[in-house]
N, C-alpha and C positions, 0 to 999 in steps of 0.2 A: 552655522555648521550643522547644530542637532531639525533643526528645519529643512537642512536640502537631505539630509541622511534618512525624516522620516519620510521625505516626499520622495527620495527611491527606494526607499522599502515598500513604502505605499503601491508605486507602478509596478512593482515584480510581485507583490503579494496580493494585492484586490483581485488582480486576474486567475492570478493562482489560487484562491481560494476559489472563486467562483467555477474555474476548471473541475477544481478536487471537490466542489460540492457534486457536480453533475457526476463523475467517477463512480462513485458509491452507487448512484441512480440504477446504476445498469442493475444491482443486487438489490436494492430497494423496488425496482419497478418488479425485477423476479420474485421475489418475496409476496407482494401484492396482491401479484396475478395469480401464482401461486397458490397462496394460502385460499384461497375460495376455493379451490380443489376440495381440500381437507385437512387437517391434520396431520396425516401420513406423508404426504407428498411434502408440504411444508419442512415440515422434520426430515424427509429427503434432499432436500434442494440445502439443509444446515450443514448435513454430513458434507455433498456434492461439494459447496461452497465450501468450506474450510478446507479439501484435499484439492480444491481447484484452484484458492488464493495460494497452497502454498507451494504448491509447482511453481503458479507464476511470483508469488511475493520473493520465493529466492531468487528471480533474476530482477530484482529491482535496481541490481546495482547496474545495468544498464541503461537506468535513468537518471541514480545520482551521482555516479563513477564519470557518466559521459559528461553529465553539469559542470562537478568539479576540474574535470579535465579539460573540456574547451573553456570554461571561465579564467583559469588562468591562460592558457595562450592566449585570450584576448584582452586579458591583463597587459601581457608581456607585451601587447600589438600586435601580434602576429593572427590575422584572422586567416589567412590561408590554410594555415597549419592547425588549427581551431575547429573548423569545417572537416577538416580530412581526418582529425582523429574523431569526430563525431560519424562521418561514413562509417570508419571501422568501426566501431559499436553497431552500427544496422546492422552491419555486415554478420556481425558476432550475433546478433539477437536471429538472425536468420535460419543458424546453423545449430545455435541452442535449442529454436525451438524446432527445428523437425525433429530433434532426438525426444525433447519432451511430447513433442505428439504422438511419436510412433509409441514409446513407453504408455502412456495417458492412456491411450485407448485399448492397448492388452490387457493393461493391468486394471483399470476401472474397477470392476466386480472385486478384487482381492484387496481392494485399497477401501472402498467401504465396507466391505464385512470385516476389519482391523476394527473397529469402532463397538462390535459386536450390537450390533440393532439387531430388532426381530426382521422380517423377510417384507414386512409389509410397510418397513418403512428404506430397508437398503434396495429394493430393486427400485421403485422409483428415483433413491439415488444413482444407482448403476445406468439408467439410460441418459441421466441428465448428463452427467459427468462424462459416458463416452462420447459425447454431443462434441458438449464446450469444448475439448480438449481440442479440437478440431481447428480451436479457432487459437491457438500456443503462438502461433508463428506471428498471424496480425498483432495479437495484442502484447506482445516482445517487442515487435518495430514501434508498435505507439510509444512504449518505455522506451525504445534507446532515441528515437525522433524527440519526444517531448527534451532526455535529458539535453539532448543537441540545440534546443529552441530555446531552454533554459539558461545554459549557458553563455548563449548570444545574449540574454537579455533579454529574450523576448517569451512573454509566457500569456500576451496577446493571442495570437495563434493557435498555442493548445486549447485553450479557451473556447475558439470556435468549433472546432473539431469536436473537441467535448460536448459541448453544448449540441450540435448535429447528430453527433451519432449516439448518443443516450435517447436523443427524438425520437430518431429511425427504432433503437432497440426496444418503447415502446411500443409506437404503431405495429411491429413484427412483432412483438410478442405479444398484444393482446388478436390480432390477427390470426399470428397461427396456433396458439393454447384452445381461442372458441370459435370461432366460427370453422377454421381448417380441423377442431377436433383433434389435434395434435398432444394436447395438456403438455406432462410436465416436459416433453422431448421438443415440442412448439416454442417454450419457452427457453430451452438450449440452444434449440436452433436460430430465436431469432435475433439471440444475442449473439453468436457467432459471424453472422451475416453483418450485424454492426460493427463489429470490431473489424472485418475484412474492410467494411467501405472506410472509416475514421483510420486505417493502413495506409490504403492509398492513399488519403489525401495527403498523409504526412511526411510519404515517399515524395509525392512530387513536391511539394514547400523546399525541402532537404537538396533534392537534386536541381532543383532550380538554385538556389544558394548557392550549391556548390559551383555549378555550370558562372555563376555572376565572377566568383573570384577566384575563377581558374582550382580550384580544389580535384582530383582525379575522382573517379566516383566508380572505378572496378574493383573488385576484392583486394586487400593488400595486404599478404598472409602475415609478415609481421608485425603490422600495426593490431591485425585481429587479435594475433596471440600475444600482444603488449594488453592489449585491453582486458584478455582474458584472464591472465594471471596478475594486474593491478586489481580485478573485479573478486580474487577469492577469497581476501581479508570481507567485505563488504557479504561475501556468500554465507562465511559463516557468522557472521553478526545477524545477517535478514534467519538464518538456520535456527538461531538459538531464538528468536522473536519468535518465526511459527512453531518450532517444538514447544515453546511455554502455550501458544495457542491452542496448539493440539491435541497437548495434557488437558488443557480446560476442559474442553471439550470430552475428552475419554474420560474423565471425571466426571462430570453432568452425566453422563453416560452409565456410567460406574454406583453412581452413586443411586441409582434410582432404583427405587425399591420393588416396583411391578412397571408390564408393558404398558400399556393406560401412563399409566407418571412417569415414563422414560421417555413418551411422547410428548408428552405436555413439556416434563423438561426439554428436550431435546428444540421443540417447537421457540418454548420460550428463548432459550440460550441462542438460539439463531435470529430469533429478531432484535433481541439486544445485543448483540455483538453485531450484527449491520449495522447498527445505529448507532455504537460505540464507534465501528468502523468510519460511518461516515462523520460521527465528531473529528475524530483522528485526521480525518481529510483536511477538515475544518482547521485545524489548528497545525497541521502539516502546509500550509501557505504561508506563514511565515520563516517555520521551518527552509523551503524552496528558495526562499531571499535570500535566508543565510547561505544553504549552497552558493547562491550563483556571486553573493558578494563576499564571500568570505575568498575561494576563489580565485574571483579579479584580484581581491587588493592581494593578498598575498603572491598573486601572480608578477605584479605590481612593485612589489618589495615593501608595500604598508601595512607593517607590524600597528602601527598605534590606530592609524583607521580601522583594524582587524579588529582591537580588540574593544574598541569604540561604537561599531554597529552589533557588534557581539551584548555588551553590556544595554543595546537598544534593544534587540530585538530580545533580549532573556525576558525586560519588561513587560514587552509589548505579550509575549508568551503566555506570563504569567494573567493580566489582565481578559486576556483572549480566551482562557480556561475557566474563568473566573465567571465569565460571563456566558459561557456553552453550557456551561455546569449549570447555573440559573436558570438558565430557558429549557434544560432537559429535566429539570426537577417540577417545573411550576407545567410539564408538559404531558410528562410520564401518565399522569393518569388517563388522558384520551390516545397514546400512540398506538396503542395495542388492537385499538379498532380497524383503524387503518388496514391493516392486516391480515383478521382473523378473527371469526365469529365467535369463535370459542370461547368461550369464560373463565375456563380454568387457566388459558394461556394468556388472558388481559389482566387476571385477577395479580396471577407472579411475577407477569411483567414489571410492574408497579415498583415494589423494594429493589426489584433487579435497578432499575432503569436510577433508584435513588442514590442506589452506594455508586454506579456510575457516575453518577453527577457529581458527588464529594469529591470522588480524585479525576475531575478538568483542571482543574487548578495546577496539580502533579501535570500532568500529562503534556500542560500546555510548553512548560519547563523542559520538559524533558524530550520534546519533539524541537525544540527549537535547539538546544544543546546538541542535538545527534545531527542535526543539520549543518551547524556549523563544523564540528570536528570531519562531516562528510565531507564538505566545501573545501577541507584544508588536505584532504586525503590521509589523515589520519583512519585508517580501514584497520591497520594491526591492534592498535587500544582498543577499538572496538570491538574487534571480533575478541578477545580476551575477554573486556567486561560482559560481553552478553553471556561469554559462556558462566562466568561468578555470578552471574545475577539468576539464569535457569538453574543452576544448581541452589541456589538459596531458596528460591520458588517451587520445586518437585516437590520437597517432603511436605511443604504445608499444603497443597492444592491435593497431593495423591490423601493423605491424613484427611482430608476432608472429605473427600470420596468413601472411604476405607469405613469411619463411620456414621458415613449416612446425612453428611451435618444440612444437605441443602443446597440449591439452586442461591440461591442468597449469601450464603457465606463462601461458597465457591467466587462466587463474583467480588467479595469484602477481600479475598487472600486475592486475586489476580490483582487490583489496584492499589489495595495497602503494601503488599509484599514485591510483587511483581514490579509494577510501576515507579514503588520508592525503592528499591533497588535498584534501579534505572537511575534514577533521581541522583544518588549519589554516587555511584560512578561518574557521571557524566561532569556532576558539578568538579568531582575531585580532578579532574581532569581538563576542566576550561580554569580552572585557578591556576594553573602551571604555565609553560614555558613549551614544551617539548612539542606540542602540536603546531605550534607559529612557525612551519618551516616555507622562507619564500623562493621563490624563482619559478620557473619551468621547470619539473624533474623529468620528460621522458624527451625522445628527441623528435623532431616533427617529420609526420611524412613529407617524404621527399618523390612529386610524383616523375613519373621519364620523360 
């Protein structure tokens, strides 16, 4: 039994990791290209990036909302009904993001000078960011298509997709950054343009699905607005994650003593929070199992297979951090090249990149615990612990701003504080009872 258990986790997480590694790509290729601009524009594209993840990181529940929710209707059997509450989620990711674009692009300029940069590092964020936002709508439907492909089981497919259109986003962006003279607006745009084609492809996968088992596939307002208001517990849980980001972030910021060292920090804090990011990816694959199987079984009515790939995949969690943590420690000292000429920004990278490493271990834990209580649609506990866990992390992260303590110890309070506060909520909460609730909770669309 524990051999067929690790050999389906195996098939929904090998793919899924390798998807969620390319993911990050798209920020790591921009970073890259990037940083051989300068300084400025790098520490541009950090601001740009964190107010561009957190537009879209709060509709992720687009992708784990729709997981958990066609994983149990295809629990229950019922794949028809499976398919057509995954529609409603496009549908719903279609609608959210024109509002987030049209917003994205007004406000741009007012959202990075929140941050208070000098002028020569917020306008190159200002044109990056009214770029990307452009592109709100495609990369909403990637989120609600993958959660729908997840939930089937199948996370084959995103895989490809990923892997294609992180290609295209860099051929486009080292294309239009130098040769087109475009710099950092080039490299806006030509991730934007990837995100539109990696839409399409996922649009047609979905509609062909659906067209196979009879599924309707035009808007269908109550299913939207079931998805919408199942997705707000989930919004403010994803709320309270990027508010603790953002402090980081306004802290780095805060805390730097002159323009010169608000760059450097600023610089550095962005390339190790990509890279923290793309761990997170890394270890959010097995996380995506537990979605999609946590799910099934409980869709299922298997409380003890729940709580029997639960206690697998915590291991496998922990091991998997264990070993990211290792390879970014024994790594840390060449990453920074990659990057960015600069020396002041290789040199800080270094302890940055070490206390990250220390808490994979944490993290591994605690991506794969938020996975499963998502799988079970447990969204209301969640959105409670995130908010107890930001509040226990502001006064240590702003205190450490306030006076002066360092890029370093900023990053010691987001993993010790941050993280293990995560840690135990999470665990308090897979010890219990109250999350194992089975059946189908909503009712299926019914097309005419």
């Amino acid at each position: 039994m524990t051999d067929r258990r690790d050999r389906e986790i195996l098939r929904l997480a090998v793919p899924a990791f390798l998807a969620l590694v390319a993911e990050p790509l798209f920020l790591l290729a921009d970073a890259a290209i990037v940083g051989h601009l300068g300084v400025a524009p790098l520490a541009g594209l950090g601001i740009a990036a964190v107010v561009l993840q957190t537009a879209v990181g709060l509709c992720v529940f687009l992708a784990y909302g729709t997981t958990a929710s066609v994983a149990r209707y295809l629990g229950a059997g019922d794949l028809r009904s499976a398919i057509g509450q995954g529609v409603d989620g496009i549908w719903l990711a279609v609608v959210i993001g024109a509002v987030v674009t049209l917003a994205g692009v007004l406000l741009a300029e007012p959202l990075v000078h929140l941050f208070g940069a000098s002028s020569e590092v917020t306008d190159p964020a200002a044109t990056y960011l009214r770029i990307a936002f452009l592109g709100t709508v495609p990369l909403l439907v990637i989120l609600a298509s993958t959660g729908v492909l997840r939930g089937l089981q199948d996370t084959r497919t995103p895989l490809v997709v990923a892997v294609g259109g992180n290609a295209l986003n860099v051929v486009l962006n080292l294309v239009l950054v130098y040769p087109a003279g475009l710099g950092i607006a080039g490299s806006a745009l030509g991730s934007v343009l990837a995100q539109l084609a990696s839409a399409a492809v996922f649009v047609l996968v979905v509609a062909r699905a659906a067209r196979r088992h009879g599924a309707p596939l035009r808007p269908h307002v109550p299913g939207i607005r079931a998805a919408g208001r199942a997705g707000v517990p989930l919004v403010v849980r994803t709320l309270t994650l990027r508010a603790a980001l953002l402090a980081t972030t306004y802290a780095v910021t805060l805390g730097a003593t002159g323009r010169h060292e608000q760059a450097v920090d600023l610089a550095t804090h962005q390339l190790a929070m990509t890279l923290w990011t793309f761990l997170a990816f890394v270890l959010d694959a097995i996380a995506i199992a537990a979605q999609a199987l946590t799910g099934r079984s409980l869709g299922a009515g298997d409380v003890t297979g729940t709580r029997e790939v639960t206690a697998t995949m915590v291991r496998w969690g922990a091991v998997s951090g264990v070993v990211t943590g290792v390879l970014l420690a024994v790594t840390s000292p060449f990453l920074g090249r990659l990057f960015t000429d600069d020396a002041a920004v290789q040199d800080l990278l270094v302890p940055v990149l070490v206390v990250a490493a220390v808490g994979q271990p944490v993290a591994g834990v605690v991506f794969v615990l938020d996975g499963v209580l998502i799988g079970a649609g447990d969204g209301r506990y969640l959105a409670r612990a995130g908010v107890v866990t930001l509040f226990a992390y502001l006064p240590v992260v702003l205190a450490c701003a306030a006076l002066s303590a360092g890029l370093v110890a900023i990053w010691v309070s987001f993993c010790a504080v941050f993280m293990g506060a995560r840690l135990v909520v999470l665990v308090h909460r897979e010890r219990g009872d109250a999350w194992l609730v089975t059946g189908v909770g909503a009712r299926p669309r019914v097309a005419p």
